[in-house]
C-alpha positions as CSV (number, residue, x, y, z in Angstrom):
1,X,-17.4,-181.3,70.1
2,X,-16.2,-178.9,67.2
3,X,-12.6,-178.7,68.9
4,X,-12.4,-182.3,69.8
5,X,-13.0,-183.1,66.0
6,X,-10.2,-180.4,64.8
7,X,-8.3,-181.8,67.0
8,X,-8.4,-185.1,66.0
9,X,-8.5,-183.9,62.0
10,X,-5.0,-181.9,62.4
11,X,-3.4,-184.7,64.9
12,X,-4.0,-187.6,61.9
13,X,-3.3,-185.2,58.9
14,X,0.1,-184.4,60.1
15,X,0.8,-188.5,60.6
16,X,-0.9,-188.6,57.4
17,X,1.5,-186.3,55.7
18,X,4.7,-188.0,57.8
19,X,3.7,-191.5,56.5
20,X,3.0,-190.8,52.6
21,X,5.5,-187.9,52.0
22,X,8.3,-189.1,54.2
23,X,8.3,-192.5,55.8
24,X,6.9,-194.9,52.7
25,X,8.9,-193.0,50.2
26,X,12.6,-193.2,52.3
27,X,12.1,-195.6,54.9
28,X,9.5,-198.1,53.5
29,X,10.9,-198.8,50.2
30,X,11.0,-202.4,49.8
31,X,8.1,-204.2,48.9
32,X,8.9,-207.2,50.9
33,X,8.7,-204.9,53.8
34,X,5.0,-203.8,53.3
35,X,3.5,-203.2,56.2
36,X,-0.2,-203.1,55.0
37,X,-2.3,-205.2,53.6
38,X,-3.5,-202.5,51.0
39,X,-2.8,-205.0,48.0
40,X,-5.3,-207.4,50.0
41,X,-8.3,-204.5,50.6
42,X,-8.1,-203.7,46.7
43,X,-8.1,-207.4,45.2
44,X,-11.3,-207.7,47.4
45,X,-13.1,-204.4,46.3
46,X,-12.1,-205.0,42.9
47,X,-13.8,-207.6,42.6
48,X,-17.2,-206.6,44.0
49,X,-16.7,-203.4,41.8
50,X,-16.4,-205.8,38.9
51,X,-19.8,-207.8,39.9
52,X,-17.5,-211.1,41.3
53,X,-18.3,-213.4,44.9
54,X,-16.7,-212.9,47.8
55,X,-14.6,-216.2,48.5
56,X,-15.4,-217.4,45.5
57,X,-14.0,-215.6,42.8
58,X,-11.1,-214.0,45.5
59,X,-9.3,-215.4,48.2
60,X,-11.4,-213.5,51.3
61,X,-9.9,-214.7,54.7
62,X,-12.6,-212.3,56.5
63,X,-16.2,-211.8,56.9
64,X,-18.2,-209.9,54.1
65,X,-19.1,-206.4,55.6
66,X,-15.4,-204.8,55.9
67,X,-14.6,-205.5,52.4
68,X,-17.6,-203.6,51.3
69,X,-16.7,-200.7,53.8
70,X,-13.2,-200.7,51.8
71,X,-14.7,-200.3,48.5
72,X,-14.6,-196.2,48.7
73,X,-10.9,-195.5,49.5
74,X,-10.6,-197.9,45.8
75,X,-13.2,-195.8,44.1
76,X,-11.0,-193.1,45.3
77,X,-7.4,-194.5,43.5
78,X,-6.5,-197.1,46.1
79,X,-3.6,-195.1,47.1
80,X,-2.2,-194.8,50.2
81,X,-3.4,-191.2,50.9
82,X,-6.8,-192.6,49.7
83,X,-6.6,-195.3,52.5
84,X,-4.8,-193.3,55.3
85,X,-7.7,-190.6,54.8
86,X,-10.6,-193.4,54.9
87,X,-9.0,-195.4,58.3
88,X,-8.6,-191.5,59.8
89,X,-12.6,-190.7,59.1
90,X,-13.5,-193.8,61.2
91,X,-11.2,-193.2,64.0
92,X,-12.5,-189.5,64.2
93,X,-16.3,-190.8,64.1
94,X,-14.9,-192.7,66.9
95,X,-13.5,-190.1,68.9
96,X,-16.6,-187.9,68.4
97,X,-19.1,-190.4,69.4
98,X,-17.2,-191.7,72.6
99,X,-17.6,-188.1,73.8
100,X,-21.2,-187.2,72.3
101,X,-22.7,-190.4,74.3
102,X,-21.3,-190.6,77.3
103,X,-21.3,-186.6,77.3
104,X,-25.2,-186.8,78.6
105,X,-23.4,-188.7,81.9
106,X,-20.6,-186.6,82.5
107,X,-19.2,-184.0,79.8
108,X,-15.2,-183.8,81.6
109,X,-15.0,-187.5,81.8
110,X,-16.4,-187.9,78.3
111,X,-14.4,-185.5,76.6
112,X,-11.0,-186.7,78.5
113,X,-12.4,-190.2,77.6
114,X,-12.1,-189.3,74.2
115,X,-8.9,-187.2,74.3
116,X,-7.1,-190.2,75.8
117,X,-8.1,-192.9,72.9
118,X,-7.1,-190.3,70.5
119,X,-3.8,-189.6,71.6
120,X,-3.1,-193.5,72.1
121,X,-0.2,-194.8,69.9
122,X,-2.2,-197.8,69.0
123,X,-5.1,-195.1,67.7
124,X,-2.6,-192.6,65.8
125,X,-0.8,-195.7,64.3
126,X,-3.6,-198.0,63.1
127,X,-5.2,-195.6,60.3
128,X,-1.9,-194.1,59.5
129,X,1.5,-196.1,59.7
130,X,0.2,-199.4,60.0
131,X,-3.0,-198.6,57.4
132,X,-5.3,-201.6,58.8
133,X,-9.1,-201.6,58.7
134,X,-9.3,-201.9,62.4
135,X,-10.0,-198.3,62.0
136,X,-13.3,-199.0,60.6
137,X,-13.8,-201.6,62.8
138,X,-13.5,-199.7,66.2
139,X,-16.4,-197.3,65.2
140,X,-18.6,-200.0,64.7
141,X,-17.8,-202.2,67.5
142,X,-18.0,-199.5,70.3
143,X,-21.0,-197.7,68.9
144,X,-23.8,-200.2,69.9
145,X,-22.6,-200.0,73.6
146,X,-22.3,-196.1,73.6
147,X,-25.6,-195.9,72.2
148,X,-27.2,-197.6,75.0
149,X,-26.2,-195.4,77.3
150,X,-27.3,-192.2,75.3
151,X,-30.9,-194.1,75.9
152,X,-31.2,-195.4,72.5
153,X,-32.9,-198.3,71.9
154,X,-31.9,-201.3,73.0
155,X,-33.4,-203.1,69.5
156,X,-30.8,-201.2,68.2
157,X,-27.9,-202.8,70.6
158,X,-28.7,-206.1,68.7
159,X,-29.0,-204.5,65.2
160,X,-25.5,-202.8,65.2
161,X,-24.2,-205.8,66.8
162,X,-24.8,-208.3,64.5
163,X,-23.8,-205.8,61.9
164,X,-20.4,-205.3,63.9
165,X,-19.6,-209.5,63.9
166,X,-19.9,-209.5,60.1
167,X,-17.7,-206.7,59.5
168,X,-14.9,-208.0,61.6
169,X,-15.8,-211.1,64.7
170,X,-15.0,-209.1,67.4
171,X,-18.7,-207.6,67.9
172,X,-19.1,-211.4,68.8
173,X,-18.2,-210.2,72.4
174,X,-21.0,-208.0,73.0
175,X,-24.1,-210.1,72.0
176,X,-24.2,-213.1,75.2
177,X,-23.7,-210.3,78.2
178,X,-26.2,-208.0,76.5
179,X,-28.6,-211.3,76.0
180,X,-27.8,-212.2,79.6
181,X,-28.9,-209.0,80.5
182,X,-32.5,-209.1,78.6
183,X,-33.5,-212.4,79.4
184,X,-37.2,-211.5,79.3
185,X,-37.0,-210.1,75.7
186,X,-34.4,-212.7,74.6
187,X,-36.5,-213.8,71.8
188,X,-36.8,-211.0,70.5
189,X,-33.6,-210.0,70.5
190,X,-32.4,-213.3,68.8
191,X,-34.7,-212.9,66.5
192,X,-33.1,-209.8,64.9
193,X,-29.2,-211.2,65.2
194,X,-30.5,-214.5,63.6
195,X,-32.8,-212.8,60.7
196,X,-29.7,-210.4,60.2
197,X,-27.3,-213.1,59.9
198,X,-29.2,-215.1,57.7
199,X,-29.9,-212.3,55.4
200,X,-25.7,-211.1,55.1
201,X,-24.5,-215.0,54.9
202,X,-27.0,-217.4,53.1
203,X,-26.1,-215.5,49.6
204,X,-22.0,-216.8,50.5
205,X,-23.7,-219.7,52.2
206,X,-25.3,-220.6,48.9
207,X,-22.9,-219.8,46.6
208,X,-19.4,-220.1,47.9
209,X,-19.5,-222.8,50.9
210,X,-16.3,-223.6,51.3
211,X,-14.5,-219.9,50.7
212,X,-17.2,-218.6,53.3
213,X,-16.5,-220.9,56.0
214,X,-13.0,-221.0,56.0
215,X,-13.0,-217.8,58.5
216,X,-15.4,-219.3,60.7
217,X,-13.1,-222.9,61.3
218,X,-10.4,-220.3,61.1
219,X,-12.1,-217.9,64.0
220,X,-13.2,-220.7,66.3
221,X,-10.8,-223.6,65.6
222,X,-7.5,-222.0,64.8
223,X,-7.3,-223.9,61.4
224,X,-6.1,-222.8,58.0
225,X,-2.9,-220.3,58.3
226,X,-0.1,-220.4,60.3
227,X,0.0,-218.9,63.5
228,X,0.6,-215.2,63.4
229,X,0.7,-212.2,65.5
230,X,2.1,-210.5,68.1
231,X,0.3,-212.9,71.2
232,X,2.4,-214.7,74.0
233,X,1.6,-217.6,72.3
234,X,3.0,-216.6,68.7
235,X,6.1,-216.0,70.4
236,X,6.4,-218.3,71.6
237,X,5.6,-220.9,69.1
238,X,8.6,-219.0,67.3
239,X,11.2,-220.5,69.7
240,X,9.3,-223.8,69.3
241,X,7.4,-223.5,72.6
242,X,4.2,-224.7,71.1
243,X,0.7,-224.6,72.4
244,X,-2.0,-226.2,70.0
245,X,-4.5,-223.2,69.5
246,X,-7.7,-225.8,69.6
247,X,-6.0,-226.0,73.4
248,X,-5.9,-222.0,74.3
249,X,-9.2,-221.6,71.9
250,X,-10.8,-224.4,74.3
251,X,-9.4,-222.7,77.5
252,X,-10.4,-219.5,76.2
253,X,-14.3,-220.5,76.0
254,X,-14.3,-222.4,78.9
255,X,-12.8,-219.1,81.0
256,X,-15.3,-216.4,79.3
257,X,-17.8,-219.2,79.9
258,X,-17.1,-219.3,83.6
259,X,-18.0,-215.5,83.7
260,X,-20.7,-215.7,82.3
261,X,-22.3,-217.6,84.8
262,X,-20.1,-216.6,87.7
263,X,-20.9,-212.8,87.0
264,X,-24.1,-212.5,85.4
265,X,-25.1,-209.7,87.4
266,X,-22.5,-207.1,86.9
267,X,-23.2,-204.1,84.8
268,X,-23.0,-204.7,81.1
269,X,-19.6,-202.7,80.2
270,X,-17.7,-204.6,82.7
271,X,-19.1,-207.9,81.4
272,X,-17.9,-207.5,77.9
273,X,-14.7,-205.8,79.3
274,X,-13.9,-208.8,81.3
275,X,-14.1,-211.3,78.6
276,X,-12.4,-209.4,76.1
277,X,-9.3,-209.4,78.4
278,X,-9.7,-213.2,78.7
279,X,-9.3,-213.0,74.6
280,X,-6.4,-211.1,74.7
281,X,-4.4,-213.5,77.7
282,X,-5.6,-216.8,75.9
283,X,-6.4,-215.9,72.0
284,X,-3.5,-217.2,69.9
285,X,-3.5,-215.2,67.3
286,X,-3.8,-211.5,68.5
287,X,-2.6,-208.7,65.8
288,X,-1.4,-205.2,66.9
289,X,-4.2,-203.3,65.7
290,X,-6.7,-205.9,67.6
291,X,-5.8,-204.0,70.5
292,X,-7.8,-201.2,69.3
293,X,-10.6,-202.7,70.5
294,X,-9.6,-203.5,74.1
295,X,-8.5,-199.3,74.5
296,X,-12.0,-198.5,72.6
297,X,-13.6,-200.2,76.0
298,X,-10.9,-199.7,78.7
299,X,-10.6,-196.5,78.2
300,X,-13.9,-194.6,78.6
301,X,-14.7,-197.3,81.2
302,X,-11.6,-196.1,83.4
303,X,-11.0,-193.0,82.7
304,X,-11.0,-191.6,86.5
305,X,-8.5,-193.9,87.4
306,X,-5.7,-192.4,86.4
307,X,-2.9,-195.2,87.1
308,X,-5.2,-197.5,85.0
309,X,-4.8,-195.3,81.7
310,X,-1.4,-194.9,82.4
311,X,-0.8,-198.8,82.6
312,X,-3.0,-198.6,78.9
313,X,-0.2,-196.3,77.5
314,X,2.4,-198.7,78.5
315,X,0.5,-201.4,77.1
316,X,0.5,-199.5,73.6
317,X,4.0,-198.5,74.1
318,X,5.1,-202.0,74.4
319,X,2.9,-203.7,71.9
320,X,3.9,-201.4,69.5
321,X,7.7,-202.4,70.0
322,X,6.3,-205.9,70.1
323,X,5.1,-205.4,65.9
324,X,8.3,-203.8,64.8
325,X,9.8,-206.6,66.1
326,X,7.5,-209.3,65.1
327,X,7.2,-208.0,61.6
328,X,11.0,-207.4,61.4
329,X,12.0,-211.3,62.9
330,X,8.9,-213.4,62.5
331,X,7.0,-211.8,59.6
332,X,8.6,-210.2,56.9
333,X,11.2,-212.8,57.0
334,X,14.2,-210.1,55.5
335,X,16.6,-210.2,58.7
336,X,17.9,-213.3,60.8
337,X,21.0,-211.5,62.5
338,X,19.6,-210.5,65.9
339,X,16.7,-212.6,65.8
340,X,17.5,-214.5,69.2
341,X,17.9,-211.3,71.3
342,X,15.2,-209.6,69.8
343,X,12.5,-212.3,69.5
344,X,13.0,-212.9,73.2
345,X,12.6,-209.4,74.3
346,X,9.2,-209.2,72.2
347,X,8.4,-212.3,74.8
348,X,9.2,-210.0,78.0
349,X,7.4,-207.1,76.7
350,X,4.3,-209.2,75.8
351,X,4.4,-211.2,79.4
352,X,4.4,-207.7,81.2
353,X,1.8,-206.8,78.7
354,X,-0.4,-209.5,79.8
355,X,0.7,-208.8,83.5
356,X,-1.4,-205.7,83.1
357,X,-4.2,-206.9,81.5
358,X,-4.2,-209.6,84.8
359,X,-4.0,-206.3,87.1
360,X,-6.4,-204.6,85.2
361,X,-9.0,-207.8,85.3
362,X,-9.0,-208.1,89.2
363,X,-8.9,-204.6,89.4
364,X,-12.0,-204.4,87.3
365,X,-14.0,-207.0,88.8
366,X,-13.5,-205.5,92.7
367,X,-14.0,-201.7,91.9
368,X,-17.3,-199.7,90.6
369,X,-16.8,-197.5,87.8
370,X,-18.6,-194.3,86.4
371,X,-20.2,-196.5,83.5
372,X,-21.4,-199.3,86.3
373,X,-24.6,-197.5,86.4
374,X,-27.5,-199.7,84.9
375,X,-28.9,-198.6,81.6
């Protein structure tokens, strides 16, 4: 465990040290190029440090819990170092608790597990170059599921959940398999995700309706901002192929919905695996650092196979070329020459990207895995 964490430590220090010594202070010198969205973290922690309402006395396009988690890297001179050393904590709890937890099952598999997801692109990028709070976000949307199978509670699997979908939605994926799963204590379990909920919203609920709710129409209807992202669908909405997102949000549902009830009886980790690729095919607005999340799962889950970690590189690889693109074309908005070869090619990458994520489902749903056993 000691060497795993050094390892980890050194690996994000020296992309640490690349990014503020070097690459924002000769490459990244234009403030209509920023690639963060630092200015966004500190408005929001500001504020709570100065006693002010989330969505009501800021702009807050998220739910509550991450922009409490970003308060310390503020306290600490909201500077990029500040930041780049916060996102790189999370992602090395990460890294340690994928290997302690699945360590009890098999300690090679666990620690290669962990190895792999650290050395990702996706993983050294997101706390570092890209400076997104998906960083803190992984650690708490993969830890309720390790846990489980360390023998832990399974009160807690509902606990950290719930905390999970109000720091950033994507926890949302874990609650209906696990409830599927514990039909005979669902009550119970609801019981704790709806007290929770009630006690981290009805404060916003109360006191800033409209702010609050924006991210929820936002979330599950695809209204309020303009499509964004590095999805098929993005893309192709950029060369005026248009899908409405209430159509692929409706499909979406529908699709995770049919697993549900068509595979209700498969081991937990694939179920959740399973619909999180369905979110990734059909969810129109998909960021880069989403993707953390998907390799967070995959990973540990596959880790024998080989081939299957290898097609998870590529998909890194190539959604990675896919954001310098998007952000240099579609975002940023600072270049047009080149914008009709380029945009394209971000197209092809992100079909072959979703190619895998089709392989990898059917691959998924025919083979056993060394975390199919039940827990």
């Amino acid at each position: 465990m000691k060497k795993l964490v050094m390892l980890a430590v050194i690996t994000l220090s020296l992309l640490i040290s690349l990014d503020v010594f070097f690459i924002d202070k000769k490459v990244n010198t234009d403030p209509s190029t920023d690639h963060t969205d630092n200015r966004l973290y500190i408005e929001r922690a500001k504020t709570i440090l100065n006693g002010g309402l989330l969505y009501r006395d800021v702009v807050t396009k998220t739910p509550p819990l991450i922009n409490y988690l970003l308060v310390p890297p503020v306290l600490f001179g909201a500077s990029p170092l500040a930041f780049e050393i916060y996102f790189s904590f999370f992602i090395v709890l990460t890294v340690a608790a994928t290997y302690y937890f699945l360590s009890s099952m098999d300690k090679k598999l666990a620690r290669l597990a962990a190895m792999a997801f650290l050395f990702l692109p996706t993983t050294l990028a997101t706390p570092t170059l890209c400076r997104q709070d998906e960083s803190i976000v992984v650690f708490f949307f993969i830890l309720p599921l390790l846990m489980l199978y360390r023998g832990k509670g399974k009160i807690w699997y509902s606990f950290l959940s719930t905390i999970g979908v109000w720091i950033k939605m994507h926890s949302v994926f874990l609650l209906p398999p696990f409830l599927i799963k514990e039909r005979k204590d669902i009550v119970r379990h609801i019981g704790v995700i709806t007290f929770l909920s009630l006690i981290i919203a009805l404060p916003f609920l109360i006191l800033a309706f409209d702010g609050f709710t924006w991210f929820l129409k936002f979330y599950l209807l695809g209204k309020g901002e303009e499509l964004q992202g590095i999805s098929l669908w993005r893309l192709l909405d950029a060369i005026n192929l248009t899908i409405p997102s209430l159509v692929l949000i409706s499909l979406m549902g529908v699709a995770i919905l049919a697993i549900y009830i068509k595979f209700h009886h498969m081991p937990l980790w694939k179920l959740v695996l399973l619909t999180l690729i369905i979110y990734f095919l059909l969810y129109p607005k998909i960021h880069y650092e989403y993707f953390l999340m998907f390799f967070a799962l995959s990973i540990p889950y596959m880790i024998e196979k080989k081939r299957h970690i290898m097609l998870l590189y590529s998909m890194s690889i190539l959604s990675s070329a896919v954001l310098l693109i998007e952000q240099r074309y579609l975002d940023w908005g600072v270049m047009t020459e080149g914008k009709w070869f380029f945009v394209p090619l971000a197209i092809l990458a992100m079909i072959a990207v979703d190619m895998v994520l089709i392989y990898l489902f059917h691959h998924i749903l025919k083979e056993k895995f060394w975390l199919d056993e039940e827990i």
